[in-house]
Structures are given as structure tokens and as C-alpha cells.
C-alpha positions as CSV (number, residue, x, y, z in Angstrom):
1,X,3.2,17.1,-20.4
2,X,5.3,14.9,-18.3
3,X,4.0,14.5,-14.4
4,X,6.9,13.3,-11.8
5,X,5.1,10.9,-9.6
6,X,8.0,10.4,-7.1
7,X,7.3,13.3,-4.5
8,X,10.3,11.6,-2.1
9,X,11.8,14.6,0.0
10,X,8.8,17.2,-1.2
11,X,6.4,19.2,0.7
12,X,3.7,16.7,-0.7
13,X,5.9,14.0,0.5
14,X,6.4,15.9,4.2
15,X,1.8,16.5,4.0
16,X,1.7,12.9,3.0
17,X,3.1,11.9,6.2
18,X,1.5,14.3,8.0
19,X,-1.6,13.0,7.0
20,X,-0.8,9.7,7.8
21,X,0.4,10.1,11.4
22,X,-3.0,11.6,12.1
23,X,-6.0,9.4,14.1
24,X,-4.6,6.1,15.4
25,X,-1.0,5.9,13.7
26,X,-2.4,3.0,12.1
27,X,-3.4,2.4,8.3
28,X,-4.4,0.5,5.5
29,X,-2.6,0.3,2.4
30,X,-3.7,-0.6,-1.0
31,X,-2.0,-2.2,-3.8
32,X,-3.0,-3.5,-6.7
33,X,-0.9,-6.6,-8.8
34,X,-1.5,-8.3,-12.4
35,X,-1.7,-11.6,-11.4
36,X,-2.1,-14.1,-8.4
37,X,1.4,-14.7,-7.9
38,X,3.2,-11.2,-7.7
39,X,0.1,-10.2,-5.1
40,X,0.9,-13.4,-3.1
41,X,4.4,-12.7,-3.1
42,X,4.4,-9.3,-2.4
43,X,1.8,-10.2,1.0
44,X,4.3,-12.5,1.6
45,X,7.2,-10.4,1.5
46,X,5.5,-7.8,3.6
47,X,4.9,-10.0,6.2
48,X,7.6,-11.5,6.2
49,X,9.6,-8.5,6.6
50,X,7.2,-7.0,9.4
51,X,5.8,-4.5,7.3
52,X,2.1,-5.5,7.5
53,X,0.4,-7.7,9.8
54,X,-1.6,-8.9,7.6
55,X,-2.5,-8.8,3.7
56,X,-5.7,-9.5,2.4
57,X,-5.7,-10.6,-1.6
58,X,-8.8,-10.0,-3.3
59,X,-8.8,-12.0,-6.5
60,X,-9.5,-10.6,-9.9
61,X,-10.9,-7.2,-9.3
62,X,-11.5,-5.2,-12.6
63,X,-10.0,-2.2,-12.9
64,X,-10.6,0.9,-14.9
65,X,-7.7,4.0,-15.4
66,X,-6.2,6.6,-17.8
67,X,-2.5,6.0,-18.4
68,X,-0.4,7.2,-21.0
69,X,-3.5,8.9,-22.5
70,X,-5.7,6.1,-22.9
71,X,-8.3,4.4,-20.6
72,X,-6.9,0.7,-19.9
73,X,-9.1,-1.8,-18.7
74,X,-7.4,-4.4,-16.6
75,X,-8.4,-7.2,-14.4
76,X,-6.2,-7.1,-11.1
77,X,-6.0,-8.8,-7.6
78,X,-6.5,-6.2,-4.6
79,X,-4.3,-6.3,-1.4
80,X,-5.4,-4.7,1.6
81,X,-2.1,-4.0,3.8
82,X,-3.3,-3.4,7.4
83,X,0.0,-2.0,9.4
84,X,1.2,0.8,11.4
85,X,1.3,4.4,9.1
86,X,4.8,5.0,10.7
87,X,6.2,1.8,8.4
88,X,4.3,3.3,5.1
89,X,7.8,4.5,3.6
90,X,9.2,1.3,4.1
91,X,6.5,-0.8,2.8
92,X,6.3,1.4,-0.3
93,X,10.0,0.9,-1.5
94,X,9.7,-2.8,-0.6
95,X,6.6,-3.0,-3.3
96,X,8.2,-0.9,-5.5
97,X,11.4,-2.9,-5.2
98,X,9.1,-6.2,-6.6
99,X,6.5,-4.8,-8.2
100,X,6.3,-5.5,-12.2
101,X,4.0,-2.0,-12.6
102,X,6.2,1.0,-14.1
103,X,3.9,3.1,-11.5
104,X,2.7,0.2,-8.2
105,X,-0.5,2.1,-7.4
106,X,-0.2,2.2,-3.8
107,X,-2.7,4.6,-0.9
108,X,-2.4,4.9,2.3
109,X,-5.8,5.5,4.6
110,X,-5.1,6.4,8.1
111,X,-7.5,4.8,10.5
112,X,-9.7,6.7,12.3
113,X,-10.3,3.9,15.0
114,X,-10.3,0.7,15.6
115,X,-10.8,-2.6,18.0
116,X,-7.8,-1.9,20.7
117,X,-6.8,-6.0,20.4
118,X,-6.6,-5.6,16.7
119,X,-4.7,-2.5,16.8
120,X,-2.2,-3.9,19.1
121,X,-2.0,-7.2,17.4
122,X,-0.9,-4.9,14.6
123,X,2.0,-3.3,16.9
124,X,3.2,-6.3,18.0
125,X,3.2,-7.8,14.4
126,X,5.5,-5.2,12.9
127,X,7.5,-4.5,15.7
């Protein structure tokens, strides 16, 4: 059984941001990369293009998942992608856009609350 993954223009897609735009407007994203390099370019890139604030890598994580009927074990570098939830869209196609991964695992948690400097460091980073 094949499972389309791209919900782009769905009702999932429309709850997704729904969900998002919920508590603060603000959110961390996760992301995962195969090596050093592609997570350090992609923080870069996100930064760069005033998608995140800020991008924490968190080097070689090990990583357990089914794919393609099997369980893969994989040791991966962690970024946590602390932005506004109105620029997840856009910070999704940019990964995607760079990513090696056939499928870039990438989650959005909304933020329930947070220091009021931090989250306005945040707005005036990707603004």
C-alpha cells in the first residue's frame, strides 16, 4: 500500500496550520540530517534566509524507524529550529529543497509560552 505523504492543499494540511497558529504563534521545528555538514548547511540556510532565528545541531543522535518495511537504524544530527509558526511553510520547502532524505522528517511544536525577550528576539529575527 502506497501512503502520499505530501498533504499540501488538504484538510490535514489546512488542521496542520491550524494547530500551529495556536498558543504563542511561535514554534520549534525539528529536522533530522545524515551527516554534520547537510545539518550545518541547512541551519545556515535557514538563518540566513530569516526562517529561524536560531538552529540548534545536536551531533550524532541515533535514530530508530520503519521505512519501506524495514526498521533502519541510523545515526543522525538533530536540529532544533526555534522561529515563528507563521514561516513553517516556508521553512519546510526550503529543507526540502536541500535536503538529501527522499522524505526530510520535519515537526512542528507550537509553543505554549515563552520568555517575552526571547519570543521577540524571535520576531525580530525572521522579520
Amino acid at each position: 500500500m502506497r501512503v502520499d505523504y505530501n498533504t499540501r492543499g488538504s484538510a490535514l494540511d489546512a488542521r496542520i496550520r491550524r494547530m500551529a497558529q495556536d498558543g504563542t504563534g511561535y514554534a520549534i521545528v525539528l529536522t533530522t540530517a545524515g551527516s554534520e555538514e547537510q545539518a550545518e548547511a541547512i541551519a545556515r540556510m535557514l538563518v540566513e534566509k530569516r526562517l529561524a532565528a536560531c538552529v540548534n545541531v545536536a551531533p550524532q543522535i541515533k535514530s530508530f524507524y520503519r521505512w519501506k518495511g524495514k526498521v533502519v537504524e541510523d545515526e543522525e544530527h538533530l536540529l532544533v529550529i526555534k522561529t515563528e509558526a507563521a514561516k513553517f511553510d516556508a521553512l519546510r520547502e526550503a529543507i526540502r529543497e536541500i535536503h538529501s532524505y527522499e522524505m526530510p522528517d520535519i515537526l512542528l511544536l507550537p509553543v505554549a509560552a515563552g520568555d517575552p525577550a526571547v519570543l521577540g528576539w524571535i520576531t525580530e529575527s525572521v522579520g
